[in-house]
N, C-alpha and C positions, 0 to 999 in steps of 0.2 A: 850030530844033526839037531839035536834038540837044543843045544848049548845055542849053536845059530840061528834056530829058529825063535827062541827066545829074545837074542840081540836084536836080531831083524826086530822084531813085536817091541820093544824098549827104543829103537831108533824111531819106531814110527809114531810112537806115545809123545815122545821127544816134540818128534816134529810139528805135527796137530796140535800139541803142547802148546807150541810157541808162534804156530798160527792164532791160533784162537785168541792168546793173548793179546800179543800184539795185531791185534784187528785193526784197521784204520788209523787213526792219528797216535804216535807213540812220544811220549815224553822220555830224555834220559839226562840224569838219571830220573826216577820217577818219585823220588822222594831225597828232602834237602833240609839238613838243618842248619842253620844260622844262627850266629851270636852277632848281633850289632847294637850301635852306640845311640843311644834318644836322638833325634833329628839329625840321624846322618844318613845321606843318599847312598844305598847301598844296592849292588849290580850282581847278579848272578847267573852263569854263561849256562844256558840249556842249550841240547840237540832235538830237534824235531825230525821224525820220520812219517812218511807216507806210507804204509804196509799195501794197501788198496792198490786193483788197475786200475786207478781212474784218480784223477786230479781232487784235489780241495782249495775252494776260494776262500779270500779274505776271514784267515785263521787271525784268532785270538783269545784271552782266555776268558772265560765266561764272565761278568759284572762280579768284581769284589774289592774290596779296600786293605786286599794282603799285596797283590801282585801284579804287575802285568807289563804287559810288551806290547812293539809298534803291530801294527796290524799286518799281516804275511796275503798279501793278491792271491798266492799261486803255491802249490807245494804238489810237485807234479809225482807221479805214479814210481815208489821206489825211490824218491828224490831225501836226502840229508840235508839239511840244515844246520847252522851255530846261530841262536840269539841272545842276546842280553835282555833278561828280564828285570826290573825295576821293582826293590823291596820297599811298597808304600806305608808299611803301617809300624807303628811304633809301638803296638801291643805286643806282649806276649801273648803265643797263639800256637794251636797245633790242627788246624784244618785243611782238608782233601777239595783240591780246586779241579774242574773241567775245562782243556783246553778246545774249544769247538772250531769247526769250518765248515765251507757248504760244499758240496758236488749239483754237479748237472742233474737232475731227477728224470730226464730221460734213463739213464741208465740201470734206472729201478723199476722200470714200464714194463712187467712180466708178468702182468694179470694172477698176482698170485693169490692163492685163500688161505685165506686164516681161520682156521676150527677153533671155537669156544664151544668145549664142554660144560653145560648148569646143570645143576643138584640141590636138591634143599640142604645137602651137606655145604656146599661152595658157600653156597647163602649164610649158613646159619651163624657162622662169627664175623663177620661181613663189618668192619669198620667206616659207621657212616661218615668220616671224615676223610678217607681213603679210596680210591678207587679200587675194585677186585684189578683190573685190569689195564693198560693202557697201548694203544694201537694209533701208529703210523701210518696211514695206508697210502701209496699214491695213486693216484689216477688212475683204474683199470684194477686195483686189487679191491678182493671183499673178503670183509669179513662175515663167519658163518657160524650164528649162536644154534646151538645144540641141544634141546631138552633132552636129558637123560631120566628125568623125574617121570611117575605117573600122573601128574596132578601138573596144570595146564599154568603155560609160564607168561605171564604176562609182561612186553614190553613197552616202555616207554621212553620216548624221544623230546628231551626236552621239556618232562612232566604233560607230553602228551600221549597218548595211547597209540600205538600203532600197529600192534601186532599182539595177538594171543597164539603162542606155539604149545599145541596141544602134547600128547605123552610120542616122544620119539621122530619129532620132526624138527627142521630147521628155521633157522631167518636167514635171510640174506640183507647184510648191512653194504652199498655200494652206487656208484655214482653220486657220492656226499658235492658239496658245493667246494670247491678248492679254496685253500687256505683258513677254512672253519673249524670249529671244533663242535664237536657234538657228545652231549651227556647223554648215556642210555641206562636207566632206571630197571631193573630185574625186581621181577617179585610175584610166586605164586600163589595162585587163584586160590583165597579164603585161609590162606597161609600167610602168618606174620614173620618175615625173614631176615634177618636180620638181627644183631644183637648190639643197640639196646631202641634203636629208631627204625631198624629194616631198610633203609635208604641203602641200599645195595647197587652200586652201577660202574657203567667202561664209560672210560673216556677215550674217542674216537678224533682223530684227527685225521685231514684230507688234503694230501701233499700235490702240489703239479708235478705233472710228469714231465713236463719241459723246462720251468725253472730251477734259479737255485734253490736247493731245500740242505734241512742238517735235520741231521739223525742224529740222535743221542747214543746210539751204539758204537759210531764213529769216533765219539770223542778220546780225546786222550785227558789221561788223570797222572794228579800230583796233589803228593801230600808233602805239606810244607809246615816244619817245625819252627818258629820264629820265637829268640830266644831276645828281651833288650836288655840293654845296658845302661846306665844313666852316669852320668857324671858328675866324680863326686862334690860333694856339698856340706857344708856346714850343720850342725845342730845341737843347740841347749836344751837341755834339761832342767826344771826347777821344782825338785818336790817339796812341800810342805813337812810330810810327817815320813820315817821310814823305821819306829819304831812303836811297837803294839804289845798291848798284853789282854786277854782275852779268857772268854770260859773256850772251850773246846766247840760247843753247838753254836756259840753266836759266831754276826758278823762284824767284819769292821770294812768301814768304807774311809775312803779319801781320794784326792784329787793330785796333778802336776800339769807345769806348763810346758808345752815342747815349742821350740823356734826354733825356724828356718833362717839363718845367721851368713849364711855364704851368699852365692851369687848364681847359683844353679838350682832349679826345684829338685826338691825332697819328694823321690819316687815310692810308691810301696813301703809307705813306713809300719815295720809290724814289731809289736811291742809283746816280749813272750817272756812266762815264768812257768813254776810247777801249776799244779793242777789245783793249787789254794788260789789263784789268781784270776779274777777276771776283770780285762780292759772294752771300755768303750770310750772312743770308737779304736776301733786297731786297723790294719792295714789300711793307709789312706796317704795322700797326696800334702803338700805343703808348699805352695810359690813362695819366691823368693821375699826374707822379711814375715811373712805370715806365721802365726802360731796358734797354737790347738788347746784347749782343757781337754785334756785327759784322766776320766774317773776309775776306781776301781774298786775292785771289793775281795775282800779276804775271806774264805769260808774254810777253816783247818779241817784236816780228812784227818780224824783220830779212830782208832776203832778198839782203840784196850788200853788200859791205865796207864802200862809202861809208858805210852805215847803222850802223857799227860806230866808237868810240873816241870817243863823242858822249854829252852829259848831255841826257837830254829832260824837259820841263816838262809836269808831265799832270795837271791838275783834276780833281778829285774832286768831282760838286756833289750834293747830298743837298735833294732837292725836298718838297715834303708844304701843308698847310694851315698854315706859316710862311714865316720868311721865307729864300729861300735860301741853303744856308751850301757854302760852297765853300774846300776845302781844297788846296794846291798839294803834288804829288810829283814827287821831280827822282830821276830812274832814269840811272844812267852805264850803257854799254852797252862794255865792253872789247871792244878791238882784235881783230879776226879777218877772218882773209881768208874769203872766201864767196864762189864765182862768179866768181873771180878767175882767167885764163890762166897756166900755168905756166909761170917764163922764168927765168932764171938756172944758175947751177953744176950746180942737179941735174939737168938735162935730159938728161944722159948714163945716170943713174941711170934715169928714167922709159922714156926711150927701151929700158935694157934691162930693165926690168919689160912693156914693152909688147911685145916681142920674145917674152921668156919666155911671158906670156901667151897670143899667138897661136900659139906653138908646142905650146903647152898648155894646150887653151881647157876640156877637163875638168877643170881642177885651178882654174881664175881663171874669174872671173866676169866678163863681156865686157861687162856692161851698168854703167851708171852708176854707181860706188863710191857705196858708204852710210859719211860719215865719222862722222855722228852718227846714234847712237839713243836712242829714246825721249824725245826734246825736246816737252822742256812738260809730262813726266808721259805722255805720250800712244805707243801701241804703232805708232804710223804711225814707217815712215825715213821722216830726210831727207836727198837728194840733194843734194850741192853738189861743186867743182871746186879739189881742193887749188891754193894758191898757195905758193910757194919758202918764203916765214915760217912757213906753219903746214904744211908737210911738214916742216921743220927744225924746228917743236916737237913735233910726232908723232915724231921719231927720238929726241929730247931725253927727251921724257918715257918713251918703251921701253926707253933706255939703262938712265934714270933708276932705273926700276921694277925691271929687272934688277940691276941693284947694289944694290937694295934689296931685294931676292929676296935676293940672294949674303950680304947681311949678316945678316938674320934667319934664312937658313938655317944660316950660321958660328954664331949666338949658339946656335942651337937645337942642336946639336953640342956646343959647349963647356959647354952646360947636361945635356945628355944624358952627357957623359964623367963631370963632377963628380958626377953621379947614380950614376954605374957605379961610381966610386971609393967615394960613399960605401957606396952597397950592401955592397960587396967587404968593406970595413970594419965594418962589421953585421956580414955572414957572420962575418967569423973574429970578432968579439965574441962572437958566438953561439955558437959551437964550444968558443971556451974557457969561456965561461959552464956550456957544458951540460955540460964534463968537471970543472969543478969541482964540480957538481952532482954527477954522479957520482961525485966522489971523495969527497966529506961523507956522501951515501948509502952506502958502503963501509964507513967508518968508523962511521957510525951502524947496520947492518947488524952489524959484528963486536961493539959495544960492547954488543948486544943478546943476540948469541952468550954473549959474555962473562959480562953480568950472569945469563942463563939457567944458566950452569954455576956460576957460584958460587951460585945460589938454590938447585939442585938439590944440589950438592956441600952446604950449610948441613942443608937438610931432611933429608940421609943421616945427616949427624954426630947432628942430632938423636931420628931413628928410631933409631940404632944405641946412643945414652944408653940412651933409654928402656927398649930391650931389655933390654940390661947389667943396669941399676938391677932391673929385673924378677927377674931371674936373678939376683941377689944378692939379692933381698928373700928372694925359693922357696927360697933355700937355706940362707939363716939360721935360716927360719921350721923348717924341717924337720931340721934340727941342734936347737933346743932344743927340739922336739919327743920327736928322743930320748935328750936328757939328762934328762928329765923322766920317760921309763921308766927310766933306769938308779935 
């Protein structure tokens, strides 16, 4: 008895099962993957059912650029279908489309209510970009907001006030204007709800009861995998450099040419190595004839000596709608101790740096020495553990660097003194320049004296003729003047 009573209970799970699912408009199958070719028209045979007593008009599938079919007038109560749908897009893509239609809205005219429950709980992570709620109503149904809260709910229609529902009463939202939508704004009294704006609201819509309307619960869904294909194509390669030698922390960059050489574009072209590699740009397009600069940069992952004084072989392969082309780079990786224990001669040296230290832990740094920074470009230390060769090039190269201080500061000295002599030697040019100056001024200065006195001295001699001649003319004149009485 119980064995049956069970079946029965499992027959009927079943059954409600596969009502509920299959609710109104049913796609089959409901999900379809596809492999097709770049611009090729490609058809794929769906069944549509009508689960519903009642008819759906002018089905199609909802606005998208993956899919779609001629438009269906009629897909009457219990009625199967075969259509060909129409594969429009040449992306790869794995998106859930809605097949929608309308029915008569009479047959939704049942004055029904719709209860909303509010809480400051409801409210308080309340996504101001999000509706809490959203409602269908047709003509003759209302919806019925609820305060559950003590503290007084204010609503608003449209960023207008219309109702304040006190602790334990209702609203009634109903007889809205048909085919409107309407925003209603929640939010209580002296209470900020809402997290991070409190715009907390339903969106209401107001369906006829006599025309056609769609329901979003009616639709039917498909998920659709779209997988392309391209065809294939030509492509060169032309690198410059494919061999490197290098410390361990540095980089090394370079560049290659790719072309498009066939007669078909060059789809998704991605260009991939180990993890020392990085391309830009990578995965990208190429029309026909066109070609790309392609940069990259080598950063070696070494983490311990072993990995150091070694030549590594690393493929470069370059993938797409051809055939793959695979390039070989041999990177040397120079000798360096990394993580190595410190043992030899200088250990008396470490020993009293480590002495020094602990006697002086404000002055030294107690944790982990940073030998190297800024490896690979990158602002991150890295930690590692000198060994006896590369403390003994760290001494080398400080030496180094210091005598190379001491020399270029010597040069900059014996360029600064020859500076000072020549100066000195200007000055006094200058000095005597500027007294010979003055002495030709002197001299042109007196010569100016000079000609001014004999101009002057001249003009006297000849003011002093003139007079003369004057005075000997008056006197002659006036002598035979009187001889002339006598």
């Amino acid at each position: 008895m119980k064995k049956i009573s069970k079946l029965i209970l499992n027959i009927l799970i079943f059954v409600l099962s596969i009502a509920f699912v299959n609710a109104g408009l049913v796609i089959e199958p409901n999900s379809i993957n596809i492999n097709k070719t770049y611009g090729e028209d490609y058809f794929v045979d769906l069944k549509l059912r009508n689960t519903e007593a009642f008819s759906f008009y002018n089905i199609i599938f909802e606005n998208n650029q993956y899919i779609s079919i001629t438009k269906i007038d009629e897909l009457k109560s219990g009625e199967n279908i075969s259509v060909k749908a129409k594969i429009n897009s040449n992306d790869n893509t794995n998106v859930n489309i809605d097949l929608i239609g309308f029915y008569n809205g009479s047959v939704g005219n049942s004055n029904l209510v719709y209860d909303y429950d509010v809480n400051k709980d409801v409210l308080a992570m309340c996504n101001p970009n999000t509706p809490l709620a959203k409602y269908e109503l047709i003509k003759g149904d209302t919806l019925k907001i609820n305060n559950l809260d003590s503290s007084d709910l204010l609503l608003y229609q449209n960023e207008n006030l219309i109702a304040t529902i006190v602790q334990g009463s209702s609203y009634l939202i109903q007889d809205l204007d048909i085919g409107s939508n309407y925003i209603y704004r929640l939010e209580y009294k002296g209470h900020t709800s809402g997290f991070p704006f409190g715009h907390c609201y339903v969106n209401v819509k107001m369906l006829s009861a006599t025309d056609l309307i769609h329901r979003k619960k009616y639709d039917g869904h498909l998920n659709l995998n779209l997988v392309t294909y391209f065809e294939k194509t030509n492509v060169s390669c032309t690198f410059t450099e494919t061999s490197y030698v290098t410390e361990f922390f540095n980089t090394q960059e370079g560049f290659f040419m790719i072309k498009n050489e066939g007669n078909k574009i060059a789809k998704d072209i991605t260009i991939s190595a180990n993890d020392w590699f990085t391309f830009i740009p990578n995965i990208f397009d190429l029309d026909i004839g066109q070609n790309k600069l392609v940069t990259y940069k080598i950063k070696p992952k070494i983490i311990n000596t072993s990995e150091t004084n070694k030549t590594y072989d690393i493929d470069v392969k370059i993938n797409g709608n051809f055939d793959e082309l695979i390039q070989n780079f041999s990177v040397f990786v120079k000798y360096a101790e990394v993580n190595d224990e410190y043992t030899g001669s200088y250990e008396s040296l470490i020993e009293f740096i480590t002495r020094f230290c602990n006697e002086n832990p404000t002055i030294c740094n107690t944790e982990e020495r940073i030998i190297y920074r800024d490896i690979n470009d990158s602002e991150n230390y890295f930690n590692v553990t000198l060994g006896e060769q590369q403390l003994r090039q760290l001494f080398n190269t400080w030496l180094e660097e210091i005598e190379r201080s001491k020399t270029v500061d010597t040069y900059f000295k014996e360029q600064f003194d020859l500076f000072n002599i020549k100066m000195n030697t200007t000055n006094v040019n200058s000095v005597n320049a500027v007294e010979r100056v003055n002495s030709v001024n002197d001299k042109l200065i007196a010569m100016n004296n000079l000609g001014s006195f004999i101009g002057a001295s001249f003009a006297g001699l000849i003011i002093c003729g003139l007079i003369l001649g004057l005075i000997i003319f008056y006197r002659r004149k006036n002598i035979n003047k009187q001889g002339d009485k006598i």
